[in-house]
N, C-alpha and C positions, 0 to 999 in steps of 0.2 A: 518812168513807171514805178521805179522802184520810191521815188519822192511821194506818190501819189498814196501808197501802200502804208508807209511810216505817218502819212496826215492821216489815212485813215483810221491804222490803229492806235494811233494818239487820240484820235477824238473818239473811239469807243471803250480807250481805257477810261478817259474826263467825265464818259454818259456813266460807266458802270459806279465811279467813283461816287458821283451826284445822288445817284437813285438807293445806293447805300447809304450815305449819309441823309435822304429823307425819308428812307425808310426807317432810320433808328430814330430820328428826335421827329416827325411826323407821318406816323405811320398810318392812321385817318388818309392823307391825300391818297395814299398807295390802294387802299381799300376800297375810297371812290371811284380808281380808277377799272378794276377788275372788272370783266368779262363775265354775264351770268357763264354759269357753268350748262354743258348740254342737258335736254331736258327740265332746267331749271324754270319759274315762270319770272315776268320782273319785281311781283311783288315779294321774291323770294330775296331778293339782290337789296332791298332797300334798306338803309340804315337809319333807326329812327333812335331819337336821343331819350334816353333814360334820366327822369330826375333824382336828384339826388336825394339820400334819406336825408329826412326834416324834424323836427322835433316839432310835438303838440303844438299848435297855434292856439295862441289865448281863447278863441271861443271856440275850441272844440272839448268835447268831453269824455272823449274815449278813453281816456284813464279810472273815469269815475264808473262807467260803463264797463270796462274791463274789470274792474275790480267787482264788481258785484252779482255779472252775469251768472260766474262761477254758482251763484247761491239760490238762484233762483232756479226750482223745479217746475216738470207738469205732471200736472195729477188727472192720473186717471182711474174712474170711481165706473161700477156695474152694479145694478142692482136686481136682484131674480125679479119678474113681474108674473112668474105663472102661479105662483101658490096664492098670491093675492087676487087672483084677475076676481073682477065682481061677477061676468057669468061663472064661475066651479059655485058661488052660492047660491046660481037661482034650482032649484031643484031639476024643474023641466028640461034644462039644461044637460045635466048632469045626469039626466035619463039618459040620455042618447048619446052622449059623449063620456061621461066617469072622470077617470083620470085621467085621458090620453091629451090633455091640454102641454104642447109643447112647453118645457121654459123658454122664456123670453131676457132676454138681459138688454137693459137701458144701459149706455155708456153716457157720461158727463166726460166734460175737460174744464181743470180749473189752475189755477196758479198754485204756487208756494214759497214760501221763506226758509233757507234753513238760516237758523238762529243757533245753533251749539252744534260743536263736532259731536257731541254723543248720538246723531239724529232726529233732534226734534225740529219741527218745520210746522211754522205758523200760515194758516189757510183762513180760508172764513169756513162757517157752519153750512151755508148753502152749495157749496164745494163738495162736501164729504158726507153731506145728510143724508140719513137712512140708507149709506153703502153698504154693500155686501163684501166688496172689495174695494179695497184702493191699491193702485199702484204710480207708482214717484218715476218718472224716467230724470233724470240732471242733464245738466247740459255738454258735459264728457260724452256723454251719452250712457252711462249705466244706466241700468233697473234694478228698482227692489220692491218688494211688497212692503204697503207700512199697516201699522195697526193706529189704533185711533186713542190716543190716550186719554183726549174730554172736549167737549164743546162748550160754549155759551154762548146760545140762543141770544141773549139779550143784548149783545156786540156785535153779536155773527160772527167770533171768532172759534175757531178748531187748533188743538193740537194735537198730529201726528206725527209719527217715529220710523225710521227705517235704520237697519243697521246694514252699514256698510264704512269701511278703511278710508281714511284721506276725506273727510268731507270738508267741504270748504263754507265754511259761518260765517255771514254776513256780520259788517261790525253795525252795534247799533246804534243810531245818530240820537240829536237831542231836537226833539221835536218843539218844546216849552221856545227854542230860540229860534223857529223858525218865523218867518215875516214874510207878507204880502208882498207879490214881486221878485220874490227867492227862486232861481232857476232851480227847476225839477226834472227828476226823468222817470218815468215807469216803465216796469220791467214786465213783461211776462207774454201768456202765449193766445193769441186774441184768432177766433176762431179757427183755434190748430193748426192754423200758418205756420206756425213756429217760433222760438222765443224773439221775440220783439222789442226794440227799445223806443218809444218816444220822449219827445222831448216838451216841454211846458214851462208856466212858473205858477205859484201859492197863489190862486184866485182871492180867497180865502179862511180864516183861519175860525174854530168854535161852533161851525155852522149845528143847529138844533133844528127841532120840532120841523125836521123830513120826515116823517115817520118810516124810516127806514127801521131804526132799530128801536130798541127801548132805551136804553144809554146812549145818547149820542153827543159827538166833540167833535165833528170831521174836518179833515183839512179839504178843501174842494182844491181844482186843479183844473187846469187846461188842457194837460196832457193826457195825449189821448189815452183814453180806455173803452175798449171792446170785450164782447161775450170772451171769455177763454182767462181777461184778465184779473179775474176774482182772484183775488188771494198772492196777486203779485205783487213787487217790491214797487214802492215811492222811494225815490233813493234823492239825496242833495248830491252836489258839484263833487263832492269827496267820495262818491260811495258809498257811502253810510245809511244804513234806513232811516226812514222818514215815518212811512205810515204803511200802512197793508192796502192794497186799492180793492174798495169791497161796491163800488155802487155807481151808475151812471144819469144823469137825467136825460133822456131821450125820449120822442115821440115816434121816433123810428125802429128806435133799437139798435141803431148805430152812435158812436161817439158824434156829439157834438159842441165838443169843450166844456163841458158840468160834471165832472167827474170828482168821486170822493173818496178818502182815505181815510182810518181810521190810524190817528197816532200812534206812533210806536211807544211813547209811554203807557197807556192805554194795552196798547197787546201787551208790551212786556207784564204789567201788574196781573191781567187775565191769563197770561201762560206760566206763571210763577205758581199762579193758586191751582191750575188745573194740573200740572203737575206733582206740586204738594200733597194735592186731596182729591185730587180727581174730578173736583169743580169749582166755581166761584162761590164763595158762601157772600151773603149782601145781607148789608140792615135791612130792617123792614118795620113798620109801625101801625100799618093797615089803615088809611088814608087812601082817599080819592080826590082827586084836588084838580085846580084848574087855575091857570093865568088869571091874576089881573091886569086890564086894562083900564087907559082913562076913561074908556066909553062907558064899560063896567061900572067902575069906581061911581062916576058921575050917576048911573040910570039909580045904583042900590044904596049911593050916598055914604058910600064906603070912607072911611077916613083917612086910607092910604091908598098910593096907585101901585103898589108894587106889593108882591109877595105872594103864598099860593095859599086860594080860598078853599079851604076846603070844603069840598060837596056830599061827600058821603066819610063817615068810620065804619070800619067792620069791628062786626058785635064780634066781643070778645078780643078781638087785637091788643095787642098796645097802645094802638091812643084812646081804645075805650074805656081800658081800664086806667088811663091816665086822666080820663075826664072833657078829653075832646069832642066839641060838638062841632056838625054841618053849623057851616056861616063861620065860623073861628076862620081869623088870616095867620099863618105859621109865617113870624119874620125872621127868624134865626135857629138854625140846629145846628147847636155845641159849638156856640161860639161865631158861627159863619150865617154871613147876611142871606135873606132869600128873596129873589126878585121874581123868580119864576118856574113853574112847575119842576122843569131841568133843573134849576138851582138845586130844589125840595129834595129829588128823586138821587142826585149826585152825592148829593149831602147826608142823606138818611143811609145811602149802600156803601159808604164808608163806615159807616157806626158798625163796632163790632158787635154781635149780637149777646145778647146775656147781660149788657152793660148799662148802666144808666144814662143818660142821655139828656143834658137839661136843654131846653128849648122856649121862646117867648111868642107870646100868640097874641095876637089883636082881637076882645069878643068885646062887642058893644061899646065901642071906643076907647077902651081901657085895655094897657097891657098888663098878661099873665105871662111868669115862669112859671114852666112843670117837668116835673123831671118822667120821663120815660123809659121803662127798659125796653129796650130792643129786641125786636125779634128777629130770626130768621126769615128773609126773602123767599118767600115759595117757590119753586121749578115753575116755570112757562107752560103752560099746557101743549103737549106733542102732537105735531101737526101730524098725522095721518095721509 
């Protein structure tokens, strides 16, 4: 008996020895082996394998996205509707009712850019037009009220200001070197879902005569943009801005990969001056003008196929008193060739105003230089 006693405490010294030593160099087995514990369920007991951290895989772009989200706000814009309503001006109206017309307040949601830690943050014009208020939430999630420092209508860009500590400024990218094919991302907050990234590439690059704006150079895109994404970032692979996303082509009113941005060289020259002086000051020569085509050229026996016809001068402008007639072709101002309207319109709102300005014009198959001064650009007439 007593032999029986010694095998058996020898073989559960040998067990306990064993289950120590695969408890310390595999402890996993031990763990498989445990007993839910009472009341436990079995999907409580199950061990499931953790992968391990990874570093970026080449096509993804969460760095470039992380970098930039920081800079991208929502705007949120009200504007009073009751001292406008058009019943307070029918009189009969206002018989029987006076003043008691509740206010109304419209709310909008639009994108934004900050571009400088001081608080300025580039929008378009349609974003913040005719606000009463605007207010900026970021992606931290603070709030601040901003004020509106200037618009131009004729880009549909805005710039606004909030002040608050710690703001995070978008760097800004070089748009001139971007290229067809160039992977894109847009940023912003597309029917107040919330700040959104999609992903695209550079459809492409110059696009004009959308009549979207009066200046127009847009970068078109794939990537999506929706209602809310007015005035949010086009960013490249780096984080960097690209272009401001101000426009969609849709028959629905939902994204369906025609989407445009306007360059970030382009805003930067537009928020430089509205900041400066509080608007865009633009050449101007008072001309109406229009494309030529080969059809054109051919029907009026035109002697060139490019350049912009002019149709109308305004009496008194600068090219009337320069000597400009309807039918004149303008093929060059201050040195740079003119193929077409956009050319003309590009060309002349660079010219500093007050300054002379020589230019060559095709009248009756013969070219004329003449020298112009420049006027100031007029303000857009304010949509109501």
């Amino acid at each position: 008996m007593r032999r029986y006693w010694l095998l058996f405490a020898q073989a559960v010294t040998v067990a306990l020895a064993l289950f120590m030593v695969v408890t310390a160099v595999r402890p996993d087995w031990v763990r498989a082996l445990r007993v839910p514990a009472q009341g436990a369920t079995v999907a409580d007991s199950v061990q499931v394998r953790q992968a391990p951290l990874l570093a970026p895989t080449a096509g993804s772009y969460r760095d470039a996205a992380g970098r930039a989200i920081p800079s991208v706000v929502n705007i949120l814009t009200s504007k009073s509707m009751g001292k406008n309503h058009p019943l307070l001006r029918d009189p009969f109206f206002r018989r029987f009712f006076g003043d008691r017309i509740p206010q109304q307040d419209q709310s909008s949601l639009g994108s934004g850019v900050i571009v400088s830690p001081d608080g300025y943050i580039l929008t378009n014009n349609h974003v913040v037009e005719a606000a009463d208020e605007i207010e900026v939430v970021l992606a931290d999630g603070r709030k601040a009220p901003a004020v509106l420092v200037g618009t131009d209508p004729e880009t549909d860009l805005a710039v606004i200001r909030i002040k608050l500590a710690n703001l995070p400024a978008i760097v800004l990218g070089r748009a001139e070197q971007a290229r067809v094919g160039d992977v894109v991302l847009a940023i912003g907050n597309p029917f107040g879902v919330g700040q959104t990234v999609t992903m695209g590439i550079i459809s492409a690059l110059g696009r004009t005569n959308l009549r979207i704006n009066q200046f127009e150079n847009f970068i078109q895109t794939d990537a999506a943009i929706n209602f809310g994404n007015s005035g949010g970032a086009l960013i490249d692979t780096n984080g960097n801005l690209l272009g401001i996303n101000t426009a969609i082509y849709s028959q629905t009113g939902g994204s369906v990969g025609i989407g445009f941005a306007i360059p970030v060289s382009t805003a930067k020259t537009v928020m430089e001056a509205i900041i400066r002086q509080g608007r865009v000051v633009r050449g101007w020569i008072g001309i109406e003008s229009q494309d030529i085509t080969p059809e054109l050229a051919q029907s009026f026996g035109l002697p060139v196929e490019e350049g912009a016809l002019i149709a109308g001068v305004v009496e008194g402008g600068p090219a009337h008193r320069a000597g400009l007639l309807p039918g004149d072709i303008l093929l060059t101002v201050a040195g740079k060739r003119i193929t077409n309207t956009a050319d003309m319109l590009n060309a002349v709102a660079e010219l500093p105003p007050g300054k002379q300005a020589r230019m060559t014009l095709m009248r009756r198959n013969r070219a004329h230089a003449v020298n112009i001064e420049v006027g100031v650009r007029p303000p857009p007439p304010r949509v109501r």
